[in-house]
N, C-alpha and C positions, 0 to 999 in steps of 0.2 A: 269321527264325528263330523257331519259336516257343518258347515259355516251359516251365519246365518243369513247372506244373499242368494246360497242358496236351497235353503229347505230352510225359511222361516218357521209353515207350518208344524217340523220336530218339535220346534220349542213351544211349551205352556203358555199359550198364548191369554192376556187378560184387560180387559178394557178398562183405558183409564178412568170413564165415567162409573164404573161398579165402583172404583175406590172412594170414588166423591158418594157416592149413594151411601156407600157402608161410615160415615163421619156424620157427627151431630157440627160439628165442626170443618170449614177447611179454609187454606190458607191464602193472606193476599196480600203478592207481592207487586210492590210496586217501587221506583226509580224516586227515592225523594231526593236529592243531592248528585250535583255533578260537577266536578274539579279538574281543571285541566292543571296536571302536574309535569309539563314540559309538552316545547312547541318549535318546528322548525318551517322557515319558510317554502321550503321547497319540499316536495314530495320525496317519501322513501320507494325504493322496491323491491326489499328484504321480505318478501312473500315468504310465511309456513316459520318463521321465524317467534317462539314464544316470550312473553316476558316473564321474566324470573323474579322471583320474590321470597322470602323468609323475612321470620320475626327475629329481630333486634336479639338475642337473649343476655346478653354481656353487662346488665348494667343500663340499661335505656339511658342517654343523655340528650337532655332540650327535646325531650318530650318527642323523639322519634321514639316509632313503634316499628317500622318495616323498613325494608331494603327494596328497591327494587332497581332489577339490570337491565338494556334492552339494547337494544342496535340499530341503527340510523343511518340507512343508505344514502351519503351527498353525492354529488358531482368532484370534480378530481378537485376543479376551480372553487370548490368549498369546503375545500379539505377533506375530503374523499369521507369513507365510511368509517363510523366511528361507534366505539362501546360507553354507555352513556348508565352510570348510578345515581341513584340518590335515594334518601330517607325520607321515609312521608309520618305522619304522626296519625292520632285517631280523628283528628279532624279533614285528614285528607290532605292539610296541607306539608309544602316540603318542609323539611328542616336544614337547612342550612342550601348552602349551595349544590346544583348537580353537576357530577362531575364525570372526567371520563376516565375508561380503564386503559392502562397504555401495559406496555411492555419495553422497557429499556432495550437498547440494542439489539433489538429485532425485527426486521421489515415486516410487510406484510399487516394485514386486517386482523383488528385482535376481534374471535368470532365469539361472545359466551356462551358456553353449550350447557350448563350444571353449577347449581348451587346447590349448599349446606348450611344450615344456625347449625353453632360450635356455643358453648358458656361464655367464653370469650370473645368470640371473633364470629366473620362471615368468611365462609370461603364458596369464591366464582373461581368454574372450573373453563378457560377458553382455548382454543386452538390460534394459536398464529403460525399460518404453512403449514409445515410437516409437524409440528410440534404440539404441545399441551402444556399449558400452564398453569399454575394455581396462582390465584391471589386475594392475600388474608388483610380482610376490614375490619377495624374494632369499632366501638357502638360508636366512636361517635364521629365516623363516616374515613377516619384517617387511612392511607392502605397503604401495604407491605412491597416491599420489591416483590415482584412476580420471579417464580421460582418455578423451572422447568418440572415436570413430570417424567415426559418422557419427546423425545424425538424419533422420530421411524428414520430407518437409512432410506437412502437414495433408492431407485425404484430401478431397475437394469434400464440399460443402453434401449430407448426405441418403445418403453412403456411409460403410462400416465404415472406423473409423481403421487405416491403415497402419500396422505395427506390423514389426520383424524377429521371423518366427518359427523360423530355424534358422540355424545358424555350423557349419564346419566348418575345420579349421586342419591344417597339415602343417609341418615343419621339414624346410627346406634348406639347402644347405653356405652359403648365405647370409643365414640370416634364416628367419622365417615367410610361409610365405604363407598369407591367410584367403578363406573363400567366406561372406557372408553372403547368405540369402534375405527376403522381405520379405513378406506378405500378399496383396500382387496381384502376384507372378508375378516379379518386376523381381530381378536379384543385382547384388549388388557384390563387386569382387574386392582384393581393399588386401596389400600387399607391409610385413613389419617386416626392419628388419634385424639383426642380431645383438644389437645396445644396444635392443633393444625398439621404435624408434622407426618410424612410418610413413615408407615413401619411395616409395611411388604405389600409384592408387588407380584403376578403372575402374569404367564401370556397363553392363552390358551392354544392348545392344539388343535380345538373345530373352527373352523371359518363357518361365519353367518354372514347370510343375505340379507340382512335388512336391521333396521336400530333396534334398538332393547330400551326399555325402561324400568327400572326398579323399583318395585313391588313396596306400600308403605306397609309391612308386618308388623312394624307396634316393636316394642322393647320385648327382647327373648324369642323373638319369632324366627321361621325361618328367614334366610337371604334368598330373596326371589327375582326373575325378572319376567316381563310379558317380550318374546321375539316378534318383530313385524315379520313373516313370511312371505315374500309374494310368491301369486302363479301363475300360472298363464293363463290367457283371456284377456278379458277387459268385463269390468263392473257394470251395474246398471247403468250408472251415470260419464263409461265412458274411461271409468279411471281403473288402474290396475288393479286384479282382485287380491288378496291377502289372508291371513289366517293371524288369528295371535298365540301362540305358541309358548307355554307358560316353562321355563327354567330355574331348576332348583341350583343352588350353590352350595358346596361343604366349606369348612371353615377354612380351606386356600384361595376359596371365592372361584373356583374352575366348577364345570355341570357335574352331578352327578349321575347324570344318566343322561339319557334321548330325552329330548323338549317333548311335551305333550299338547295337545289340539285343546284350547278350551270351549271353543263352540261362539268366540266371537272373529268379527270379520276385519276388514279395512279397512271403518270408518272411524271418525275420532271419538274417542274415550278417555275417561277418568278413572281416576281410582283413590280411594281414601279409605283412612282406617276406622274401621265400626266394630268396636269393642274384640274381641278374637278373630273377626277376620276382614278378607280387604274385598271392600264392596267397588266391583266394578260396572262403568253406567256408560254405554255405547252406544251412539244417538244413532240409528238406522237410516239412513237419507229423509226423507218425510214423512215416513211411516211410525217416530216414536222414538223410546229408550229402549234397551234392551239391558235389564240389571242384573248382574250376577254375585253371590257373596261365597269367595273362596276360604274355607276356613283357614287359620292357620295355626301348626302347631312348632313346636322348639325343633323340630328335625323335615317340617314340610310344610305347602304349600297344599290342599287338598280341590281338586275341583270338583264343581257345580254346574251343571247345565243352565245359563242365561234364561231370562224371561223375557218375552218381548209384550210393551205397554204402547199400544197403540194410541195416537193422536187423534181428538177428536176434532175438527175438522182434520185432515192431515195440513204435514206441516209446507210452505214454501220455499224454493233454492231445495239446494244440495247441503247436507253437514257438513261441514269444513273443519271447525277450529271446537274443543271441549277442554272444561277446568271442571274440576269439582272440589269443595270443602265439605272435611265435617264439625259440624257446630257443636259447641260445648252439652247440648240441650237433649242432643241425641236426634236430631234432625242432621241430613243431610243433602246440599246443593251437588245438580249437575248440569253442566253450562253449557249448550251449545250455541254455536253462531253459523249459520247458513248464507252461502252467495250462492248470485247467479251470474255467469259473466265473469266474476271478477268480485261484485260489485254485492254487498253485506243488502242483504232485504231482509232479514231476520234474526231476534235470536230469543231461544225459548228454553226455559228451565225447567228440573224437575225438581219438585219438593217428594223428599220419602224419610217420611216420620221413620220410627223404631221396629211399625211393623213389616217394614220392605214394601208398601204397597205406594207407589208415586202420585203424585198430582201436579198434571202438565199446566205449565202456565204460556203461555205466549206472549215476546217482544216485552221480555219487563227492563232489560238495558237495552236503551236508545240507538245502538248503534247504526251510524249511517257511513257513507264511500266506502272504503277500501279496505278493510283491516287486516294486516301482519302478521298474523300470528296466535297461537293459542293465549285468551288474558291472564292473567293472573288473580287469584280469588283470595282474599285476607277476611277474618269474619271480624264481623260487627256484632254488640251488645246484641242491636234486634234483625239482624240480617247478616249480610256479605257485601262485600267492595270487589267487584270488578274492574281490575286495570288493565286499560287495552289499548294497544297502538294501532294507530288509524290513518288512513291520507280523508282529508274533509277538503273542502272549497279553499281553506285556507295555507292547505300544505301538511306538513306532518304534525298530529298528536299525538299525544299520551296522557286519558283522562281516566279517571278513576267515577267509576257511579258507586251509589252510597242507594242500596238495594233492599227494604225492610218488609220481613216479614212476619206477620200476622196473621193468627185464628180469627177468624169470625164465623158467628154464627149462620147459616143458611137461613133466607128469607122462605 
């Protein structure tokens, strides 16, 4: 199947203005509330770097509802680069102090690559050097000695040190499961169970070229992941082209077979759970969304050929950074952010009711300079809360926008 940079025309292609025609109704979203929930004076450069977040589920105390983790590139002379938590409540604001994630007796930059909500606890999963750590937060923000995973050996005489360069984690009606990656190609796959603790662990025999991320299937579903592929060339815009490559797990969490092509490409996407299966929404450089909804059953993962929803105007920049939530309501958000340069000049959502059919909105989070990373999405009563790290005039933020959306009727 090919990708969709290059043979967009394969896919069913459908105009976002039909969707707006076909509504007695459509929706508007707009930025009412903006929080800056941590602030540093100098600038980060922790570029492609996301923040992490889950809901509190342990017991909520002093009216925190979320967690969130992120990482703050300093200078050496300000105590170099550091892992940075803290709990925000439904009003945005923090709850108690933020704090940072350390690792006793280990050099090196604790990196956070993966979190899990547990009933009890939170667990961020980070790399310092060679290694992988876990470390378990109870609700009300307290944390655990950090507790090895695993360590890679030494790399032979004359080659680049092995190092984990990407985690990715999912919660199940049992536990967590984790996907880490490593520098040369190699994953491991490590099972926790409800009490945080590990209870098996694999190292697969295929080497992959690029990070994985795990699939949200909903309780009973299969264990999935999307593979980033790359391949040779160079994309539209310059950047390496890609494939996402969808990975089934059996219950040792190693492939079951050869990864399969789902028909989306390199740019950034989402994926959230829409009742039996996981709706994926991949913003196309300026041309739109491209949405796909993979069913999913207790032994698979089934694919779907994407849809691509074009922009009306198109959109400006390149995609960069995507988050998606889904809302209690049966509505769901998908979030892109576009630079040019460097440098955020947009960022535009899609709203897709129950029938899969979207409605593009344009620039409804404010964001301006520089931002870090893909945000993080928490829902809200009447919308979503985007949290996003950012360099502005002032240095490094971390603000959260309070995003609310609304039916209205058409004039």
């Amino acid at each position: 199947m090919k990708t969709l940079n290059t043979c967009v025309v394969a896919l069913t292609v459908s105009l976002a203005a039909n969707a707006v025609a076909a509504q007695a109704r459509e929706p508007l979203c707009r930025n009412v509330e903006t929080r800056r929930i941590s602030a540093h004076a100098s600038t980060a450069q922790n570029l492609g770097e996301s923040v992490l977040s889950r809901p509190i589920l342990g017991g909520a105390r002093g009216d925190a509802r979320f967690v969130l983790v992120w990482r703050e590139w300093r200078a050496e002379r300000e105590g170099g680069p550091v892992a940075r938590v803290a709990r925000i409540g439904e009003d945005l604001r923090r709850v108690g102090a933020t704090a940072t994630l350390s690792v006793s007796g280990r050099a090196g930059e604790v990196a956070p690559l993966a979190i899990a909500a547990l009933p009890e606890k939170t667990l961020v999963f980070a790399s310092v050097g060679s290694a992988l750590f876990v470390i378990a937060m109870d609700a009300s923000g307290a944390q655990s000695a950090a507790r090895e995973v695993v360590a890679l050996p030494d790399a032979p005489e004359g080659q680049p040190r092995n190092r984990i360069v990407w985690a990715t984690a999912a919660e199940r009606p049992d536990g967590v499961v984790v996907l880490a990656g490593a520098l040369d190609g190699s994953v491991r796959a490590y099972r926790f169970d409800r009490n945080g603790e590990k209870t098996s662990e694999a190292t697969w025999t295929q080497r992959v070229g690029g990070a994985m991320r795990l699939l949200p299937t909903g309780e009973g579903g299969a264990i999935a992941a999307l593979l980033h592929r790359p391949l040779p060339g160079v994309g539209p815009s310059g950047e390496e082209p890609a494939v996402q490559m969808l990975v089934t797990l059996d219950e040792r969490l190693v492939p079951v077979g050869p990864p399969d092509r789902t028909g989306f490409a390199q740019f950034p996407f989402s994926a959230v759970t829409r009742g039996a299966s996981v709706e994926v929404a991949q913003w196309v450089e300026r041309r739109g969304v491209a949405i796909g909804r993979l069913p999913v059953s207790a032994r698979r993962v089934a694919l779907d050929n994407p849809r691509l929803w074009f922009a009306q105007p198109s959109f400006a920049g390149s995609a960069r950074y995507a988050a998606g939530l889904s809302a209690s309501d049966g509505v769901s958000y998908a979030l892109v952010i576009g630079d040019h340069a460097g440098e955020a000049v947009e960022s535009h959502l899609a709203w897709i009711p129950p029938s899969g059919e979207p409605m593009l909105r344009r620039n409804v989070v404010p964001v301006f300079g520089a931002v870090l990373g893909a945000p993080a999405m928490l829902p809200a009563a009447d919308g979503f809360v985007a949290v996003v790290a950012h360099n502005d005039e002032a240095g490094f933020a971390l603000d959260a926008y309070h995003v609310r959306c609304e039916l209205v009727r058409r004039e």
